[in-house]
Structure formats: structure tokens, C-alpha cells
N, C-alpha and C positions, 0 to 999 in steps of 0.2 A: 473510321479512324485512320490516320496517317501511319507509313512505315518510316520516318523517319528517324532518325535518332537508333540506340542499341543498347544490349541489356549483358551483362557482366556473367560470362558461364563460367569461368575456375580463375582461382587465385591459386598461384603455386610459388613456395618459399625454396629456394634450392641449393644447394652449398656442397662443399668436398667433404666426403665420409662424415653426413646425416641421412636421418630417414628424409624426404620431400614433407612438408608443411601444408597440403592441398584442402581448398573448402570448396564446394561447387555449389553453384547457385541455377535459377531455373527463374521463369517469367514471372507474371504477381506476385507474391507476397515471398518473403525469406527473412525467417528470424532464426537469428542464431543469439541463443541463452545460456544462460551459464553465473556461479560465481564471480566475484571480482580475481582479476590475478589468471587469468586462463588464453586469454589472449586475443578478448574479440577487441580492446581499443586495437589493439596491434592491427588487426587485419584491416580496421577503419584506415589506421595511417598507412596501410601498402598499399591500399586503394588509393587514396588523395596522392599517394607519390608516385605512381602508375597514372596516372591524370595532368603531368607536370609538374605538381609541387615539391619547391627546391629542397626542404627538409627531409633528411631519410628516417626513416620509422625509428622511435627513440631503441637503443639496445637494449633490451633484457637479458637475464643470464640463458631464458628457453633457444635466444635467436643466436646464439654463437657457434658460430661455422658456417652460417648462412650467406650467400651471398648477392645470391640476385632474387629478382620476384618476376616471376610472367605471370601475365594478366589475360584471359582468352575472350574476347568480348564477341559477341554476334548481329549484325546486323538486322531490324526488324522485317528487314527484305530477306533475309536467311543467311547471308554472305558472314566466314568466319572470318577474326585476326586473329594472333597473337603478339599481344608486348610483349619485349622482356628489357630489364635496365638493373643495371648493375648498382649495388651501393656506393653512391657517392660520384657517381658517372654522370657527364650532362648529355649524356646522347640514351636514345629509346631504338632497337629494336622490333623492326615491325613486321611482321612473318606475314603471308598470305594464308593462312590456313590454321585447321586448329592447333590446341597443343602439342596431340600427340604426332603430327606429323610435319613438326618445323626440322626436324636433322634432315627432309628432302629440298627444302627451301635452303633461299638466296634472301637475306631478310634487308630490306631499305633501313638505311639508316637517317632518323628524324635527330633534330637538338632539341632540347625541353624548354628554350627560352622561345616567345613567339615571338614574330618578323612579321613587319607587317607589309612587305613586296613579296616576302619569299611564300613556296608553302611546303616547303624541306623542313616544316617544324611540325611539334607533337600538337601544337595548339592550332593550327591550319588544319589538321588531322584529323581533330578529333571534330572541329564547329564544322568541317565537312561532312564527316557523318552522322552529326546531330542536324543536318538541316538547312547550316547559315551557310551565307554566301561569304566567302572569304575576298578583300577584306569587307565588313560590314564596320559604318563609322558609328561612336557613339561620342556624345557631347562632354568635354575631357572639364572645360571651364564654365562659367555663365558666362564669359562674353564673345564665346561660339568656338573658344580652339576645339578640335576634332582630336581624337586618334582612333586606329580601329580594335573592335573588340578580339579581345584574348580570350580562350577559352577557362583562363585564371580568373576571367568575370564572373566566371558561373558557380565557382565550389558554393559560393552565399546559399546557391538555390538548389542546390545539388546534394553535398557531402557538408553534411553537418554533424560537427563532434559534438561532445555531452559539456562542452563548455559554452559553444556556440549558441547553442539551442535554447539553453535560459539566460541569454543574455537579456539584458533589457534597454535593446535597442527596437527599431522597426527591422522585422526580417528583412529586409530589403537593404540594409546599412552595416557597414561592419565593425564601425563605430569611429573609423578613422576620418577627421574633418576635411581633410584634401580629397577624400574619396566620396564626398555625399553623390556632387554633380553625376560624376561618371557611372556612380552606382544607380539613381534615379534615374539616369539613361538607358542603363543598360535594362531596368526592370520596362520600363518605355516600350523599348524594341522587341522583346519577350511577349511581351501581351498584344504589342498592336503591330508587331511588323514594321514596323515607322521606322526608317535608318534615316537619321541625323545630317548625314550629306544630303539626302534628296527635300531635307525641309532644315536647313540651314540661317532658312531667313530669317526662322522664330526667333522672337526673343523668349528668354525662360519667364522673367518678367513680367512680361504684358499681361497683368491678370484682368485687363479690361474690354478683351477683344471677346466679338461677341457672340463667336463658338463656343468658348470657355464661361460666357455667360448661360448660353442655352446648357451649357450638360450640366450648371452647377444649378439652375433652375429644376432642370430633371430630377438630379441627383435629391435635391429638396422636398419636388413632387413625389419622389417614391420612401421618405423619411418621413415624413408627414402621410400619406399611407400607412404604413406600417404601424405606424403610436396612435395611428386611429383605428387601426385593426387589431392591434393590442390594449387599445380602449375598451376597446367595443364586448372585449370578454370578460370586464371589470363587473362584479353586482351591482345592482342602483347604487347609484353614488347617496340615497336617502337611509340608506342600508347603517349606513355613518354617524347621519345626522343623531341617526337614534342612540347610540353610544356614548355615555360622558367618559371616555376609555382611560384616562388618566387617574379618575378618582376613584371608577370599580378596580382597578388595576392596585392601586393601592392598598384600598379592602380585603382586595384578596393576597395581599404578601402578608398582610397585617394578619390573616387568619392564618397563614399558611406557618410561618413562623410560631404563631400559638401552637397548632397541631404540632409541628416539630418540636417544641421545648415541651409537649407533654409527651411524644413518642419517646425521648432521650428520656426524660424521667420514668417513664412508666419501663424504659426498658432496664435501666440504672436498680429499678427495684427489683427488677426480673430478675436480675445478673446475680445481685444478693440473694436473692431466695435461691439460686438453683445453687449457688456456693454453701448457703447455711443446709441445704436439703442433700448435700453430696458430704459435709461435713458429719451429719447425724445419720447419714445411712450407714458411712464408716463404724459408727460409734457402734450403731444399732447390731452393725456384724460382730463389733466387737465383743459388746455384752454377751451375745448368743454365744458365742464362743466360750466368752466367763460363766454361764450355767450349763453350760455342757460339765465344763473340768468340775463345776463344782458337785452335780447330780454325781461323776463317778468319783469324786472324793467325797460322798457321803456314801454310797456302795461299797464303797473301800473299808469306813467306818464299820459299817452294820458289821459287815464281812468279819471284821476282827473280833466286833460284840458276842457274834454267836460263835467262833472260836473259844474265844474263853471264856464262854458260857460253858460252852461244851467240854472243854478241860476243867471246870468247878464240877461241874455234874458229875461228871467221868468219876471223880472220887469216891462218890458215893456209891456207884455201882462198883469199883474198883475192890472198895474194903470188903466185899460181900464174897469175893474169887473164895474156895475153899482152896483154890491151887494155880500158883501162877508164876510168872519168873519177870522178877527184879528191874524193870527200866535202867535202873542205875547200875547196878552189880553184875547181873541176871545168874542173879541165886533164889532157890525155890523161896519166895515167898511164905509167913508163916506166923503168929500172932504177936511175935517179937520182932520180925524184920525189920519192919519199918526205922523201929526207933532204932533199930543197929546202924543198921546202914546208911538214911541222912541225918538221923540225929531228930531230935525233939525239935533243938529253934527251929532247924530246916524247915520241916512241916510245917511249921508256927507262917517262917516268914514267905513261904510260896502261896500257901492261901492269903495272907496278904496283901501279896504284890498281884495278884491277879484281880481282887476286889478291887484294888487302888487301880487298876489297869482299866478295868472296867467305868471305875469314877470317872477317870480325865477324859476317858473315849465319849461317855455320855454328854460331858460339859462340851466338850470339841463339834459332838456333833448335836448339841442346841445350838451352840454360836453359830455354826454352820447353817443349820437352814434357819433361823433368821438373816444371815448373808444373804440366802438363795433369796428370803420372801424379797427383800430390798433391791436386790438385783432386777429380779422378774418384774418388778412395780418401777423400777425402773427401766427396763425392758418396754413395757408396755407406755408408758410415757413418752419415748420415743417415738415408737412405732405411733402415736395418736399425732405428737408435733409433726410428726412427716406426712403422714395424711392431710394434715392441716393444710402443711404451707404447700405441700403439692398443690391443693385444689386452690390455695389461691394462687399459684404459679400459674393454671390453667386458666384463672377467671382472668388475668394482668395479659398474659398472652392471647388471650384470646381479642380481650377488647384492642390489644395492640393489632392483630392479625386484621378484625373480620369487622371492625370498628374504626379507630383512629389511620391506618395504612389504606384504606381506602378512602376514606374525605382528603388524605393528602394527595392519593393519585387523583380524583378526582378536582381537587383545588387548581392543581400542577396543570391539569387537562383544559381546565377552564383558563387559568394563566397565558396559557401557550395558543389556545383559542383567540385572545384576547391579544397577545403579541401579535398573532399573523393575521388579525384583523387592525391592529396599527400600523404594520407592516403592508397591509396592502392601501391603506388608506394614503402612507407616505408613499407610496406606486404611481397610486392613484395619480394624487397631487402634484407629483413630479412628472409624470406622463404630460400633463395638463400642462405643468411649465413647457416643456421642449415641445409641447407643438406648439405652445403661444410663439416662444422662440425662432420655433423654424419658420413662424408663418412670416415673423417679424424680417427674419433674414433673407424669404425670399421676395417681399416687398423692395426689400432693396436692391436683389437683384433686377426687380422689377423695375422698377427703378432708371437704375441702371439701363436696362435695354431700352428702354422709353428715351433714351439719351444718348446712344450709342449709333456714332453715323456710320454711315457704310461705308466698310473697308476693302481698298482697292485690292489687295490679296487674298484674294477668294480660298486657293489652294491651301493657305495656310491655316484660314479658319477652318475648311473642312479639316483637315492632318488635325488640329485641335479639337475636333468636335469628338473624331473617331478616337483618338488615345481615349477622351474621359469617356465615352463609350466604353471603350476596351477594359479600363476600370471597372467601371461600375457591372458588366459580365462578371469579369475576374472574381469580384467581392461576390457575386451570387455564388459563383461555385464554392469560394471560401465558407460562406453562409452556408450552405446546404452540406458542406462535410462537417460542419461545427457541429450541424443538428443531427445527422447520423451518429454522430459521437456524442450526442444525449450532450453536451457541452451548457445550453442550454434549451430552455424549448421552442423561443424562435430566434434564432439566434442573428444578430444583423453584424455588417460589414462595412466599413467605410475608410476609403482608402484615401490621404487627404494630405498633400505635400509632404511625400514621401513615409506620412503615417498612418498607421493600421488603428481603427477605430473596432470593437469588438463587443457589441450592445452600450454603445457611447464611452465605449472606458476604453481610453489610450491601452494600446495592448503591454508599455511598457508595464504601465499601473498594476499588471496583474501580479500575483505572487510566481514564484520559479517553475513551479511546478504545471501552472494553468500556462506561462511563457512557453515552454517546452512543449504543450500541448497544442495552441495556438499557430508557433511556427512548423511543428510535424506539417497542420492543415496547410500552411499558406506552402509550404513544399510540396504535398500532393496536388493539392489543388491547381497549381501552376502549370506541373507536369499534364494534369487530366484537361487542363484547358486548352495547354495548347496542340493537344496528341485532337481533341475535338473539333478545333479550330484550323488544324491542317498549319501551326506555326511551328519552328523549330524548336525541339527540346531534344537534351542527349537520351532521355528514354525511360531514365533510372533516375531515384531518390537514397541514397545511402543516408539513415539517421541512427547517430549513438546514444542511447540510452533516453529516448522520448517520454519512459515511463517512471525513469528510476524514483524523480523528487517529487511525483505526483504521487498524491495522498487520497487515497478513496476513501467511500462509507465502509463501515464496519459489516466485515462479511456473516450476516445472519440468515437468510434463506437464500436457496438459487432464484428465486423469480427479484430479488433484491438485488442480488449481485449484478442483475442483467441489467440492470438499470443503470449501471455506474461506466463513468466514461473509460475504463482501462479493456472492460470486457466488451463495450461498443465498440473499442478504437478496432481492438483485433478482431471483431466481426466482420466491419466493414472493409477492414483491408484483404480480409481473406477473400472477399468477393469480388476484389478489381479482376480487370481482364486481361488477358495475357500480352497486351500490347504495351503495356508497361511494364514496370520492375522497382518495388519496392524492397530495399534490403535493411534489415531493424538488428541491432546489436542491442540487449537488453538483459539486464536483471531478473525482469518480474517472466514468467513466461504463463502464453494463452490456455484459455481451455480444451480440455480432447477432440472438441469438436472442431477447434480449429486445427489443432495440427493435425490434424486427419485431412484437411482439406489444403494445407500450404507445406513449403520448405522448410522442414521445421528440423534445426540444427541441435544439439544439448549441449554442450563444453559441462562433464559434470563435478569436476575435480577430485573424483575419485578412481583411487589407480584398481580398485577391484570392479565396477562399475561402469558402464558405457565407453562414450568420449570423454578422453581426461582434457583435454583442450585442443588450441588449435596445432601445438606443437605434441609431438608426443614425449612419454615420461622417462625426464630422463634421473639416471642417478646418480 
């Protein structure tokens, strides 16, 4: 692997009476995570503006007092710099050594616009130490104007924000129409080395010369492979025949829909029974309750019965005293007392009222326990309704439970059996088209070369042969991090007038979040091809928020989650080799075992708790 190109060791934010704003970075992988609102877009844009770009990093309230940014970047041959550039300054700052030892340095001073004579600029600079030969031409028009390449060609492949990134263009385009040409060149030069000034003569055009013929016959020959080795793990295609899938597929909603409208009923009736069963347990506690009071309001009864039984009685032993003293007076008692002291009616009307006392008590306490009997009978009526509808609560629940919820999972089972055997049948079928397709289209190239006289530019056909060579590499390595990234399970590449092709589906086509994940790879991948290939690359890939709009499976067990492309992406990256430099500004963040094995940052926006961001807390 080549030492060309450099990898980004400290970012420092620095300004009059603040603390310094420093993040340091290290080779392979570097994620720095966090909340939104902490500061990792920021540190995206002091990067991109430490790179030449003319915008200064947008103001926040965190960056005020700040004023300049040095950037300490180190060559893969070992050799250190130091940027620094002022806000709002067109000049760069460029120290020979690291950061901490620029106040012994004499720093050159670079302009941030590139020249394409001079190389007193940051953009002569920096394509020096990623590799390229300054100036290098790249195709500015189709009808051959030149100019040469800036290192402002590169942010596309380089530093990608979190708008960039699901943009739904071809990673290669930045969506400006003045800019296709020169952006299609510059990705040109990048993969094949080819500079524009030494094959001049091409036309962009000439789609019938017959180098461009042979690599698109390849390129056909190895498509046509591929859907036939992806055929070829299809079941008997008799496997089909045997299915009328339309009209079982029918049967079984038709049934499944029945189960369903007797599960809602049969549960409809559950629902009532467990409300009438909660209603009469109430009641049932009730009643208990009403023959408790009433057992001790007939206690209470008896209780006073035999009182004034005992006060009737009492008299008769009473009158028998030969010697006693008076209740009412308490004077000696004696054979005349009585009538002295309460008087004859007296007598008359106590034995009375205790007779009549005794009457009402008796009557009170017959009404009473025929109360009780009617209570308790209803008591017991209760308690039998609730046994009742309990058990049939259990026999409704039951048949719902261990009865009807399983022929519906099993219908559902059959259903979804029956979908991804229609599902692969339309696979199938459609495999079978695109290789009639391809085979159709490479006839014509066929064709074609059977018709193609010999061209007096030899040079140029090869230059042509090698770029769609250099492609169709390019696309394997694409291919092969798709599939480390579980993306798909063979996942293909095709890169096709300036469009990324990604299992036949224009990569526009895909949703935000699959875009984001697509261009991550064609920015690795680029980087790993040409660190492989011994071409120029600056070293590093800066990407904002690759995983934010990407949407996984639903996290159920660890050997599931491993399956999903957010925890392959950080696997895989955790394994690059130090000859590179991936740095990830994100949302979501890896598992322990990755950040055990990379640069693994937190921004956690809490002021009691870690790192509060990239600036610190202020008040």
C-alpha cells in the first residue's frame, strides 16, 4: 500500500480569553458521537475550511471569541504540518512541524484560491501531498477546453456533509450542470491515472471506437455471469409450475379474515364476561359484608332479649328479699314500699313496657333473619353465577389462546411462505429477462465489432480500454464493501456515464437513507482503491452523519442485530488499516466492541457526565 496522501492528527479552535476547542484524531477509523447541537457539524466545516473552502464555519453562540483553527495533519511517510487560517482570511499558514511546536517556526505563507502556474497556494499544497502532479489537466468542456485540477475537485470524494450524502445525485456529480464534464474527469484521473493533456485527442463522444467496444463487451460478459450465478441458486424453476399461487393465496386471506372476525368476537365476548365477572365479585363482596352487619345486629337483638328477660325474672326473685334497699329511694324495703314509693300504675306500667319491649324485639328479630335467609340465598346465587361465567371465561379464552391464535399464526405462516415463493418466482422471471437483455445487448456490441475498422490511434483506444478497465475494478471494490456491509447478499456495481448502477437500480432510485449508505461505500472504496493501486488520494474520508436517516430491523436478539447493515458498517470499518483515515461524525453510535478497537469520541451533552461537546460549557 502506498504512503501517499495524509491523515488529519488535531483540530484546534483558538481565540482571546477561551478555553482552546481541540479534538484529535488517529489513523483507521474515528467516530465522534454525540446528540445534535454539540458541535460535530461545526468541526465538519473547520475541516472543509482548513482544505480551502471559501465559507467560514457558520457562527454559533458555543464559537464566540474564537478566532482562528489550526489543523495538524501528518504525512503517511511520517513527516508533520501545521495549518492555521484566520476567520475570514484568504491566506493559510503553513508551519513545518507539529502543533505544539509552531512559536519556533517561520510559517510559509499559502492563498486559499488555486493558480494553476503558481504553487504558493493551499491547493498546489495539499494535491502535492496527496500524490498528484501539479498542474494535472482535467477535461473542463466536451469539445476538449482543459484546465487543471484544484484540490476543490476533491471535497465530492473526500468531505461529505449530512446533506451531501443523501443527495440523489451520482456520487460523482454535485448536481451543478456546468460541472458534469469536469466532475467526470476528474473521477477519470482518480481511478485510472489518465491526465487529460496526455490523451487530448479523445473525443468524449466517440462511443464507437473499439476499445470502448471491447470493455463494454466485458463489462456485459461479467453481468451476464453474475445473473447466471445468481440463477443458478434459484429452486427448480418446476418447483413453480406446481403452485396456482394466486388462487391458494386467495383461500388463504379468505380463511384468514374468517379466523380474525371469530377471534374479535370470541374476544368481544371475553371482554363482557370478564366486566360482568368483576361486576358481581363487587356485589358478591358486597353482600358478605351485608350479613356480617346483619349476624351482629341480630347478636345485638338476642343480647337485649335476654336483658330484659333477666329484668322480668329479677322481680320475682326481687319480691321474695326479706331485706333490701330501694333502687329508687334506697330506703329499707318492706311490705308496703313498693306501692309508697313508685306508686301502683308505676308497677302496672314497667312490667308493661318491658313485655311490649320484648314483643317489638322478637317481631325485629323474625324480619331480620328472614333478611339474613334472603341475603345468604342470594349470596350463594352469586357466588354460583361467578363460577359459571368464570369457566366459561376459561373455555372462550382458551379456544382463543390454544385454538383460533394459532391457525391464525399458522395461516399468516403459510401466507408469507406463499408471498416469498411469488416473490422469488417474480426473481426468477426477471433474472431471466436481464439476461435475455444482456445477451440481446451484447449482440449488438457484437455486432458492432464485426463492423468496426481499424483505428489509426492506437494510443487512444488503449487510454480507452484502461479507464473502463479502471471502472469496472473500481465497481468490484464498491461491490465487495456493499457486501461486508450485509447491503445486500451479492451485491453488483455498475458504473455507466457518470452513473452508479447498485443491483440494477440507479443509485439515485434508492431511498435517503440506503443513498447515504451507498455514497459512504463509493467514498471508502475509492480511497482503499487507489491507497491499493499505488494512485493519488489525500488519505482520509471525512463523512457527516452516514447513519443518521438509515433505518434498521428492529433490535430483537444480538445475533439479529449483527445482521443489519448499521452494525456491519462499524465492523468493517473498525478493521481498515492504518494507512488510511476514516473520520464519522454521527448520531447513532457502535458497539463496545468496536469502540474498544477505534477512536472513539462521545460529545455527551451533559454537564454532569463526560464530554459536553466539542466546545466546552459555557454559562
Amino acid at each position: 500500500m502506498n504512503e501517499m496522501g495524509f491523515y488529519i492528527k488535531k483540530l484546534m479552535v483558538t481565540g482571546k480569553n477561551v478555553e482552546n476547542a481541540i479534538v484529535t484524531f488517529e489513523t483507521g477509523l474515528n467516530i465522534i458521537s454525540g446528540p445534535s447541537d454539540t458541535g460535530k457539524s461545526y468541526i465538519f466545516e473547520c475541516v472543509n475550511y482548513m482544505l480551502g473552502a471559501k465559507d467560514v464555519p457558520k457562527k454559533i453562540d458555543e464559537s464566540k471569541g474564537y478566532s482562528s483553527i489550526l489543523m495538524e495533519i501528518v504525512l503517511y511517510s511520517g513527516k508533520s504540518y501545521t495549518l492555521k487560517r484566520e476567520f475570514g482570511k484568504n491566506t493559510i499558514e503553513v508551519y513545518d512541524s507539529p502543533t505544539l511546536s509552531i512559536k519556533n517556526n517561520i510559517p510559509e505563507i499559502l492563498n486559499y484560491k488555486h493558480d494553476k502556474q503558481k504553487t504558493d497556494n493551499l491547493s498546489a499544497f495539499l494535491l502535492q501531498k496527496s500524490g498528484f502532479i501539479h498542474p494535472t489537466s482535467v477535461l473542463k468542456k466536451k469539445n476538449g477546453e482543459l484546465r487543471t485540477l484544484s484540490f476543490r475537485d476533491l471535497p465530492i470524494f473526500i468531505t461529505i456533509n449530512e446533506s451531501k450524502i443523501i443527495k440523489d445525485k451520482s456520487p460523482i456529480l454535485s448536481g451543478q450542470f456546468v460541472s458534469v464534464t469536469v466532475e467526470k474527469s476528474v473521477f477519470k484521473l482518480i481511478v485510472s491515472g489518465i491526465d487529460d493533456k496526455k490523451n487530448d485527442d479523445i473525443i468524449e463522444n466517440d462511443n464507437g471506437s473499439k476499445a470502448k467496444l471491447e470493455g463494454q463487451k466485458e463489462l456485459l460478459d461479467r453481468l451476464i455471469h453474475e445473473e447466471e450465478k445468481y440463477l443458478f441458486n434459484f429452486p427448480s424453476a418446476d418447483i413453480f409450475l406446481e403452485i396456482d399461487m394466486e388462487d391458494k393465496f386467495k383461500e388463504l386471506q379468505v380463511e384468514l379474515r374468517s379466523i380474525n372476525n371469530e377471534i374479535k368476537e370470541q374476544t368481544f365476548i371475553k371482554r363482557n364476561l370478564w366486566s360482568e365477572i368483576e361486576e358481581k365479585k363487587s356485589k358478591y363482596i358486597a353482600v358478605s359484608e351485608l350479613i356480617k352487619r346483619f349476624h351482629l345486629l341480630e347478636e345485638q337483638y338476642n343480647s337485649d332479649l335476654k336483658r330484659l328477660i333477666f329484668v322480668k325474672e329479677g322481680d320475682h326473685y326481687f319480691s321474695q328479699l326479706n331485706f333490701s334497699v330501694c333502687p329508687y329511694c334506697n330506703q329499707k324495703v318492706d311490705g308496703s314500699h313498693e306501692t309508697e314509693c313508685i306508686g301502683e300504675e308505676n308497677e302496672v306500667n314497667i312490667t308493661e313496657s318491658i313485655e311490649a319491649e320484648i314483643n317489638k324485639i322478637n317481631i325485629q328479630l323474625k324480619d331480620l333473619e328472614s333478611t339474613i335467609l334472603e341475603t345468604e340465598l342470594e349470596h350463594s346465587e352469586l357466588l354460583i353465577d361467578i363460577e359459571r361465567q368464570q369457566e366459561e371465561y376459561e373455555i372462550i379464552n382458551d379456544s382463543i389462546v390454544n385454538t383460533l391464535e394459532p391457525r391464525e399464526t399458522n395461516i399468516r405462516d403459510i401466507i408469507d411462505n406463499y408471498i416469498s415463493q411469488r416473490d422469488m418466482l417474480a426473481d426468477y422471471n426477471s433474472t431471466n429477462e436481464r439476461i435475455t437483455d444482456l445477451i440481446n445487448e451484447k449482440e449488438i456490441v457484437l455486432e458492432k465489432l464485426r463492423k468496426q475498422p481499424e483505428k489509426k490511434n492506437i494510443n487512444t483506444n488503449e487510454n480507452e480500454g484502461l479507464i473502463l478497465s479502471a471502472y469496472n475494478e473500481f465497481c468490484k471494490y464498491m461491490s465487495n464493501i456493499l457486501k461486508r456491509w450485509k447491503f445486500s447478499k451479492e451485491p453488483t456495481v455498475i458504473f455507466d456515464e457518470g452513473k452508479f448502477y447498485v443491483n440494477n437500480k440507479l443509485s439515485n432510485d434508492y431511498g435517503k437513507g440506503y443513498r447515504a449508505i451507498i455514497y459512504s461505500a463509493f467514498a471508502i472504496s475509492l480511497m482503499e482503491y487507489c491507497k491499493d493501486n499505488n494512485f493519488p488520494h489525500p488519505g482520509f474520508v471525512v463523512l457527516d452523519s452516514p447513519l443518521t436517516t438509515y433505518q434498521g430491523k428492529k433490535e430483537k436478539e444480538d445475533d439479529e442485530v449483527e445482521n443489519d447493515i448499521q452494525a456491519a458498517f462499524f465492523k468493517d470499518l473498525s478493521s481498515r488499516g492504518h494507512k488510511m483515515q476514516i473520520i464519522i461524525l454521527e448520531n447513532k453510535e457502535p458497539n463496545d466492541k468496536v469502540k474498544d478497537k477505534i477512536n472513539y469520541i462521545e460529545f455527551t451533552k451533559d454537564k454532569s457526565f463526560g464530554r459536553y461537546g466539542f466546545f466546552g460549557i459555557t454559562e
